[in-house]
C-alpha positions in Angstrom: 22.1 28.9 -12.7 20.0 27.6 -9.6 19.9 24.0 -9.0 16.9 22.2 -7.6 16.7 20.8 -4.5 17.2 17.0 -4.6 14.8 15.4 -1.6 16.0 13.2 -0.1 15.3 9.5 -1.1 13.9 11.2 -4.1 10.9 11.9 -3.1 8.8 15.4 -2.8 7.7 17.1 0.9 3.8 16.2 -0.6 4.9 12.6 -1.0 6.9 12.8 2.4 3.3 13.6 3.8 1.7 11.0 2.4 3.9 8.3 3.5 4.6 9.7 6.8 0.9 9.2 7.9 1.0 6.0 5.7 3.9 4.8 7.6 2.3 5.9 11.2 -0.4 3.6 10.4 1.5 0.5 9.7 3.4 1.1 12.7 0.4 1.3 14.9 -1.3 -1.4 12.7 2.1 -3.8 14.0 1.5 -3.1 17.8 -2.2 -3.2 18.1 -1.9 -7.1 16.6 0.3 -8.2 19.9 -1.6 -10.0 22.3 -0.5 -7.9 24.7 -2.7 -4.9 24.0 -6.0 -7.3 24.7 -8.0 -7.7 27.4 -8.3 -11.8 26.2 -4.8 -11.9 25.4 -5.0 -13.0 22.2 -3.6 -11.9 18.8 -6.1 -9.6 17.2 -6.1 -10.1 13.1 -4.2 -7.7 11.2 -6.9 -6.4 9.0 -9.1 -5.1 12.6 -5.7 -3.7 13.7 -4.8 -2.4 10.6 -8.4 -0.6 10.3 -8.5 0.7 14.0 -4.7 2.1 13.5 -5.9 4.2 10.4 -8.9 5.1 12.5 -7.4 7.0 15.0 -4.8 8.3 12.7 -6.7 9.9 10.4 -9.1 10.7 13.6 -12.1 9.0 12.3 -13.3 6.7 14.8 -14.9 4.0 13.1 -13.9 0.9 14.5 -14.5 -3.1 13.6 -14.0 -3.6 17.6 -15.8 -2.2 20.7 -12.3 -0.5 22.0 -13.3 -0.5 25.4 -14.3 -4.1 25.2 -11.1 -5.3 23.0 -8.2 -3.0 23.7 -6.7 -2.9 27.7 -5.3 0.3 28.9 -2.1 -0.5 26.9 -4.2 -0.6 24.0 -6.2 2.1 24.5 -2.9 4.3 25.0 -1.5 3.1 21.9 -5.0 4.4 20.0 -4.7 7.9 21.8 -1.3 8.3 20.8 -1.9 8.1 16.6 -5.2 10.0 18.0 -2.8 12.9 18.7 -0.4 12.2 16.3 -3.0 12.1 13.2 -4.9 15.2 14.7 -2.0 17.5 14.9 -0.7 15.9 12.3 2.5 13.4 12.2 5.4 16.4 11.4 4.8 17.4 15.3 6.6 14.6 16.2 9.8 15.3 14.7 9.5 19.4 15.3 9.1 18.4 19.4 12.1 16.8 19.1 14.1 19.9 17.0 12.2 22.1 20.1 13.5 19.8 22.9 17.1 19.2 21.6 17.3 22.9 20.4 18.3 21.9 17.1 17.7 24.5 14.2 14.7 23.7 11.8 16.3 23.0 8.6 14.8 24.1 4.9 13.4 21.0 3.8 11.7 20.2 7.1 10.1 24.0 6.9 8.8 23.4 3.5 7.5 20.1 4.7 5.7 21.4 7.3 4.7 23.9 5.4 3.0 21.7 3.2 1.6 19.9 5.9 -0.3 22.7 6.9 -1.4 24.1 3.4 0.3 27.1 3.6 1.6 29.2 0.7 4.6 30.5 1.8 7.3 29.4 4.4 7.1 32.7 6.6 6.0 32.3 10.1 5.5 28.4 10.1 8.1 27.4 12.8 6.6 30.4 15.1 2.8 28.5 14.1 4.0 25.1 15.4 5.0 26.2 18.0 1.1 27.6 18.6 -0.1 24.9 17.6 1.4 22.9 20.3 0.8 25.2 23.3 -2.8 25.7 22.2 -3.4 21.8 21.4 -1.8 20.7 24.6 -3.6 23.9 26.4 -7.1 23.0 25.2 -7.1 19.8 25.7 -5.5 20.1 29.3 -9.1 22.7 29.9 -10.8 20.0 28.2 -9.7 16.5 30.2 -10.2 19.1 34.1 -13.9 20.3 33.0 -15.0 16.6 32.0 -13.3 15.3 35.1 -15.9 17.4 37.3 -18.5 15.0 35.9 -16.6 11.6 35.3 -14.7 11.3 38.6 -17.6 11.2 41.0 -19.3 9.2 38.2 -16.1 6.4 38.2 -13.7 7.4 40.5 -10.4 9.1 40.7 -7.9 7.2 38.6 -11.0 6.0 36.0 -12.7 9.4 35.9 -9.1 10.8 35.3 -8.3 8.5 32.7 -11.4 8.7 30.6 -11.4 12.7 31.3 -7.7 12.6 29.5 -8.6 10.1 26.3 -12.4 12.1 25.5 -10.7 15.3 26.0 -7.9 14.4 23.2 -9.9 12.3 21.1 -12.7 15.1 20.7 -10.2 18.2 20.5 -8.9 15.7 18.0 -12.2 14.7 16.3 -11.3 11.0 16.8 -14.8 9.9 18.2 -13.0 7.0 20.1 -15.0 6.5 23.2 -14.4 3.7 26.3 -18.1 3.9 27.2 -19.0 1.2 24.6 -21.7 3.4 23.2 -20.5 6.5 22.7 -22.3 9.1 24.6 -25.9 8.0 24.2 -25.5 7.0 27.9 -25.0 11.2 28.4 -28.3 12.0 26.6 -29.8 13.6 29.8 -26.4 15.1 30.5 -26.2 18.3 28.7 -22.5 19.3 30.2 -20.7 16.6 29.3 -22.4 17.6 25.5 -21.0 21.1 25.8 -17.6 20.4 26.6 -17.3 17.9 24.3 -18.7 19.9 21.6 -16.4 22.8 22.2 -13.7 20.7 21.9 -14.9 19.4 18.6 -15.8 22.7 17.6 -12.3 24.4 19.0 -10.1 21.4 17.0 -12.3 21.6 14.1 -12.1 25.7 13.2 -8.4 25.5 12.4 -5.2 26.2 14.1 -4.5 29.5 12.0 -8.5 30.4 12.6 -7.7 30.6 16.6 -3.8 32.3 16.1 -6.1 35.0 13.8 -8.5 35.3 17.1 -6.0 35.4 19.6 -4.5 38.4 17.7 -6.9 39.8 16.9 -6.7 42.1 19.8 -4.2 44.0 18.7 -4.5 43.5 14.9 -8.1 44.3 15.1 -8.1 42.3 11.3 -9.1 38.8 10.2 -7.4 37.4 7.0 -9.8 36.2 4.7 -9.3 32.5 5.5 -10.5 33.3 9.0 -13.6 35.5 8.0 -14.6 32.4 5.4 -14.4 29.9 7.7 -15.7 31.3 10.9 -18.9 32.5 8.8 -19.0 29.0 7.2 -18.7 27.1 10.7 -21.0 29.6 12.6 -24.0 29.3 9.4 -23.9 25.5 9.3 -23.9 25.2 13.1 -27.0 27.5 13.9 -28.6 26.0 10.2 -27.5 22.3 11.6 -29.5 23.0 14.8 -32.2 24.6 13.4 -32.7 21.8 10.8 -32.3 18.9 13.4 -34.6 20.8 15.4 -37.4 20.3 13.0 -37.0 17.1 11.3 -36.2 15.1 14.5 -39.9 17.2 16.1 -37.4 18.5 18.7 -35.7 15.1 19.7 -39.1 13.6 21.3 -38.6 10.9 19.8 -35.0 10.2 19.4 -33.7 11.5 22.8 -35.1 9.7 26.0 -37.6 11.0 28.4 -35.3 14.2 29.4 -35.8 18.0 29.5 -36.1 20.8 26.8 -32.7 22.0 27.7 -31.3 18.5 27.3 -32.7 17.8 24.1 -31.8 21.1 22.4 -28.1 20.0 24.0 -29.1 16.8 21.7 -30.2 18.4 18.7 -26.8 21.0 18.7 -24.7 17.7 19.5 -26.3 16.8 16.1 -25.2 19.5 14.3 -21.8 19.6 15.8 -20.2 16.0 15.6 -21.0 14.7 11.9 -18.1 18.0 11.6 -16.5 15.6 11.8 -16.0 14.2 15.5 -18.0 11.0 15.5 -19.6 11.1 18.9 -23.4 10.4 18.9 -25.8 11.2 21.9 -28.4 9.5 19.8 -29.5 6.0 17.7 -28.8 6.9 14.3 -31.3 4.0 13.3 -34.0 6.0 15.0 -33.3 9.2 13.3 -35.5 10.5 10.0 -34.4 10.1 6.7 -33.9 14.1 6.6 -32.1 14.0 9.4 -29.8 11.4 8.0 -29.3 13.0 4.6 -28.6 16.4 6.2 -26.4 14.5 8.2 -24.1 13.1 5.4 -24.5 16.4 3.6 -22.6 17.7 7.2 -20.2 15.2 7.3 -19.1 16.1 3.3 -18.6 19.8 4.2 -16.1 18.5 7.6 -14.2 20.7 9.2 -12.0 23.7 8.3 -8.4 23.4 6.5 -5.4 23.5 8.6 -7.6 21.8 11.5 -8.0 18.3 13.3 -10.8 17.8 10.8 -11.5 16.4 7.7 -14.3 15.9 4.7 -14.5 18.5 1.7 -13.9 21.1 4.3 -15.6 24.4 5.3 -13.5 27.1 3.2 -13.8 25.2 0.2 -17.6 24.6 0.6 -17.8 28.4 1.4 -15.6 29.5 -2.2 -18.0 27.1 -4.1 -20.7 28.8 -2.4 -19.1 32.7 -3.1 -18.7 31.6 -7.0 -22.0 30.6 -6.7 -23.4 33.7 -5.3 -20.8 35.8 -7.2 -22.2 34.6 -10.6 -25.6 35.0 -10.3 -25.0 38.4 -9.2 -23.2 38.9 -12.8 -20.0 39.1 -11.6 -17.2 37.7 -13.1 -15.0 37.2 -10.2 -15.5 35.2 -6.8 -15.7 38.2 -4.5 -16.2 38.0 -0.7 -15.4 40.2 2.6 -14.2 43.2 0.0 -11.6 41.0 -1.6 -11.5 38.7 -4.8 -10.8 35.3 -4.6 -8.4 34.1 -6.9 -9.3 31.9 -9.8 -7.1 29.7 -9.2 -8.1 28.6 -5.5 -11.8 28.8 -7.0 -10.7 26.2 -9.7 -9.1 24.0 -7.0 -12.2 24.1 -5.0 -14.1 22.8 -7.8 -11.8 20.0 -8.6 -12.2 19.1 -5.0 -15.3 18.8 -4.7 -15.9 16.6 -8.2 -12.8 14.3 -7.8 -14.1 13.7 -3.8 -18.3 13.5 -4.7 -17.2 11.1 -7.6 -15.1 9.0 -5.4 -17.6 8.7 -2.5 -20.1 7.4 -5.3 -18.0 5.4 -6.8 -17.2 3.6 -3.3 -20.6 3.6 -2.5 -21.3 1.4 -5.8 -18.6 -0.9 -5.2 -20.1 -1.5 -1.5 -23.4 -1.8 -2.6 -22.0 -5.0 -4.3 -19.5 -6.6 -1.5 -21.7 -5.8 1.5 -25.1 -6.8 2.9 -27.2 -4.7 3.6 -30.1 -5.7 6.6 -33.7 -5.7 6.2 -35.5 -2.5 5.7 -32.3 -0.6 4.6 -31.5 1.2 1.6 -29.2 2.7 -0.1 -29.2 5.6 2.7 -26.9 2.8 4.9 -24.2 2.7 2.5 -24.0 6.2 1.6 -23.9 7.2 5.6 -21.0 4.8 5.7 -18.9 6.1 2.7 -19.2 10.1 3.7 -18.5 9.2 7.7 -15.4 7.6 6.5 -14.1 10.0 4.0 -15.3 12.9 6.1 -13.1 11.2 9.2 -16.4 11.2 11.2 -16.9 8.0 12.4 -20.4 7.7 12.6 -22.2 4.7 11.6 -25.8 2.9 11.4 -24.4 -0.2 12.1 -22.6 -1.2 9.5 -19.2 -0.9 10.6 -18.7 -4.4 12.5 -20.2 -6.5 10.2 -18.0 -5.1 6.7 -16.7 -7.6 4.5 -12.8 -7.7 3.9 -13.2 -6.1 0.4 -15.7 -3.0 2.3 -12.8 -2.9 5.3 -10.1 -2.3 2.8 -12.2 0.3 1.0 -13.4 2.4 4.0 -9.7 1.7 5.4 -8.6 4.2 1.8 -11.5 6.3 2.1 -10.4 7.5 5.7 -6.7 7.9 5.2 -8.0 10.1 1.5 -9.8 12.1 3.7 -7.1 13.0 6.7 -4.4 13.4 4.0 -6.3 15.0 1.3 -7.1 13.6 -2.0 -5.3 16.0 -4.1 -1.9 15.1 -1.7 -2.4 11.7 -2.2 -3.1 12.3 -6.2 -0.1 14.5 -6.5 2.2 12.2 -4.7 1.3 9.6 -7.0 1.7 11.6 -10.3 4.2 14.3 -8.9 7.3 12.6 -11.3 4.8 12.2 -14.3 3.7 16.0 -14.2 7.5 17.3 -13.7 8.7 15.3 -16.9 5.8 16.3 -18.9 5.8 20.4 -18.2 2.9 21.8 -18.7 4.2 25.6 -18.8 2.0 26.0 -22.0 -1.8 27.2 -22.9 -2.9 25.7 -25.8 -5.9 27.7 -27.9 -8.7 28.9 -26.8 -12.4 27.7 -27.7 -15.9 28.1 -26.0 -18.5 25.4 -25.3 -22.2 25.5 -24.6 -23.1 24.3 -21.2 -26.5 24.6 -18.9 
């Protein structure tokens, strides 16, 4: 008879994921409090560090505190650090030190990171790691040289070098942590610096197994399906972002200072390429159109793509709700794409998603709408821009951020570690022991019901 694995400390590799990031967050939360880490010295409140540690975890970038006001160069290392822990996720850390000691990966820690990676089967995972590292440290190495052409003779060698390092990592990363105090409004009339740093948002944000399916491809000459979806998806939604920003901000005349054409179309594809979901804005959200604002949070709900630095709804499973769609009104029974079904069961997960993390948004957005207040002139807009960036792990704002209340801190501080860790891991940690004791491995009868 084949026993089941006992985990250790009784816990499952999805819960294991959940309190790994949960436990990189405290950690980070404890060292950002010391006084230390501050350029005044002083103690900083456990709640600010708390929120900044889940922040750069779960590569969001909202922040309570200016980090290049509050946080010295100790402090700022210390945020770059959970930056690339929480972007390539927290199981690296363990599987460099496996790689280093040559130590052989055991079974639990395969179907760990396995798990960690939403993969369905345990083939091929340590060989994808081990990608993923060269290609993360690789990228971002291109990333940190190409924005030192511009930031060196702009702050000199060992600043240029410096901030060339953290907005290289924190944008392959999709952080959005800047040390410019504004994030890169003050690079409006600077369309390089917008192109590197929205290839490296783009790059981190298509996926890990996207990029090993390129790379490949060469000699393959195929794409798995997973690659086709979420290229097309990520391709679509950045020409349609562009296009859209395009029109609704009247070209960025009046959003984008004084500057030429090419600069402002580098503003308006900026647009379209950091609400997925980097956080870096060229621009005053304040300033921007109400259809600019509610394509914006429509952006930062898709996110990126699975298995990637990003977060939000992501781009596959917007692009199987969108397949069904398309399949059904076609009269076909099946989700079919690329000359392949999808099955019903990923199609089904894809709706669950996207209800369980729509109603949640909502729903925090209602709470908020309560505990917060809002200034003069704003609506409801404010709120909802709020709830998506932090559940998307965006970190774009209209403000709001510095000024949330304790109860508004604490909620954005759940939305943001939902979104990096996934709301059905965190649901499925909680009620892992519940649905093993009650089964399940039954269909009950049948019975149809009118809807539409």
């Amino acid at each position: 008879m084949n026993k089941e694995k006992r985990w250790p400390f009784k816990i499952y590799p999805i819960q294991f994921i959940a309190l790994g990031f949960g436990g990189v967050i405290l950690l980070g939360s404890l060292l950002l409090t010391l006084p230390v880490f501050t350029r005044s010295g002083e103690e900083t409140p456990f709640i600010d560090a708390l929120f900044t540690a889940t922040s750069a975890t779960c590569v969001t970038g909202l922040t309570t505190l200016t980090t290049s006001e509050h946080w010295n160069m100790g402090g700022q290392l210390i945020i770059l650090v959970l930056i690339e822990v929480g972007g390539l996720g927290f199981m690296m850390m363990p599987f460099i030190f496996f790689a280093v000691m040559k130590k052989k990966v055991g079974l639990v820690t395969r179907i760990i990171l396995s798990e960690s990676l939403n993969l369905d089967d345990l083939s091929g995972v340590i060989k994808l790691m081990y990608y993923i590292l060269r290609f993360a440290i690789g990228f971002q190495l291109v990333g940190a040289i190409l924005l030192a052409v511009d930031f060196i003779p702009s702050y000199g060698l060992a600043k240029g070098v410096w901030y060339s390092i953290f907005h290289s990592i924190s944008a392959f990363c999709n952080a959005g942590f800047d040390l410019f105090g504004d994030s890169l409004v003050g690079f409006q009339d600077n369309a390089y610096v917008l192109l590197v740093i929205s290839g490296l948002i783009v790059a981190g944000g298509l996926g890990f197994i996207v990029w090993q399916d390129l790379m490949a491809f060469r000699k393959t000459r195929r794409l798995s399906l997973h690659s086709k979806l979420a290229l097309t998806v990520s391709i679509g939604l950045l020409i349609f972002g562009t296009v859209v920003f395009y029109i609704s901000e009247s070209g960025g005349r009046f959003i984008v200072s004084d500057t030429s054409p090419i600069n402002r179309f580098a503003n308006m594809l900026f647009m379209s390429v950091t609400p997925r979901t980097a956080g870096y804005f060229s621009v005053d959200y304040g300033n921007v159109s109400q259809a600019g604002i509610l394509f914006t949070i429509v952006l930062m709900f898709i996110g990126g793509t699975s298995g990637s630095t990003a977060g939000g709804l992501k781009t596959t499973t917007f692009g199987v709700l969108l397949i069904q769609t398309i399949s059904m009104l076609k009269g076909r029974v099946h989700a079919e794409a690329f000359r392949r079904t999808i099955r019903p069961s990923v199609v089904s997960r894809a709706l669950t998603l996207f209800f369980i993390t729509l109603t949640l948004c909502i729903a925090v957005t209602m709470v908020m709408s309560v505990t917060e207040v809002l200034p003069r002139f704003r609506g409801i807009e404010y709120l909802l821009f709020e709830t998506f960036s932090a559940f998307g792990t965006v970190g774009l704002t209209m403000g709001l951020t510095p000024s949330l209340s304790l109860m508004g801190k604490l909620l954005i501080i759940a939305l943001m570690y939902i979104g990096r860790v996934g709301i059905l891991t965190v649901g499925f940690s909680l009620t892992m022991r519940l649905m093993k004791a009650k089964g399940g491995h039954y269909k009950l009868p049948e019975e149809s019901v009118i809807i539409g």
